[in-house]
N, C-alpha and C positions, 0 to 999 in steps of 0.2 A: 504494500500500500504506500511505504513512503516513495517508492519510485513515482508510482503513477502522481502523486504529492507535486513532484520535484519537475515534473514537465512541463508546468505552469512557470515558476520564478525562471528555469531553464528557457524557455521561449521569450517570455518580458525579455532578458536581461542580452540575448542573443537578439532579439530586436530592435531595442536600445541601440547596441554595439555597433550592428551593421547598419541601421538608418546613419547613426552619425559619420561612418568611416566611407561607407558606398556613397551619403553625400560629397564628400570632397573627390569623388571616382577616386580610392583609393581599394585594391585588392587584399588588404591584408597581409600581404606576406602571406603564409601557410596557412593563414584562414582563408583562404581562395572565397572574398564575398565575391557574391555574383548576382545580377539582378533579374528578377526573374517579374513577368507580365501577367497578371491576370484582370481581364476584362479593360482594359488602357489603363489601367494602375501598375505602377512599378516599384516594388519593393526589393530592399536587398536584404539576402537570407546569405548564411554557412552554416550547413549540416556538423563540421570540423568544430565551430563555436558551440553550435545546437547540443553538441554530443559535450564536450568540456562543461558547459555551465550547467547540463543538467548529471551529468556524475557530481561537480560540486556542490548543488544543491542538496542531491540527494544524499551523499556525505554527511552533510550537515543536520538533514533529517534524521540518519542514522544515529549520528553521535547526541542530539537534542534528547533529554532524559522526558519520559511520555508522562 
C-alpha cells in the first residue's frame, strides 16, 4: 500500500521538475525530459525522474512509523 501511497508525491514532484527544466528546453542530462502532446497541450514528462522520486517517496513511506 505505501507504494501505490508514493505515486502520487512521485508524479507532483516529477512534474514540478520537468515543467520547470523542459521550460528552458533543457534535457536533463540523464533524465532525458522529453515533451510529449496530448490533444495541442505539451507537457514534459521523464519516466528516469518518475521512477527516482517515487522509490524516494516510497522510502520515506517505509521508514515513517504508522
Amino acid at each position: 500500500m505505501d507504494f501505490i501511497k508514493a505515486l502520487v508525491p512521485g508524479s507532483i514532484l516529477t512534474f514540478v521538475v520537468c515543467a520547470v527544466l523542459g521550460a528552458g528546453h533543457s534535457k536533463g542530462g540523464w533524465l532525458n525530459i522529453q515533451p510529449y502532446y496530448v490533444q495541442d497541450h505539451r507537457f514534459y514528462w521523464s519516466w528516469v525522474m518518475f521512477a527516482i522520486a517515487t522509490g524516494l517517496a516510497w522510502m520515506l513511506y517505509i521508514i515513517t512509523p504508522k
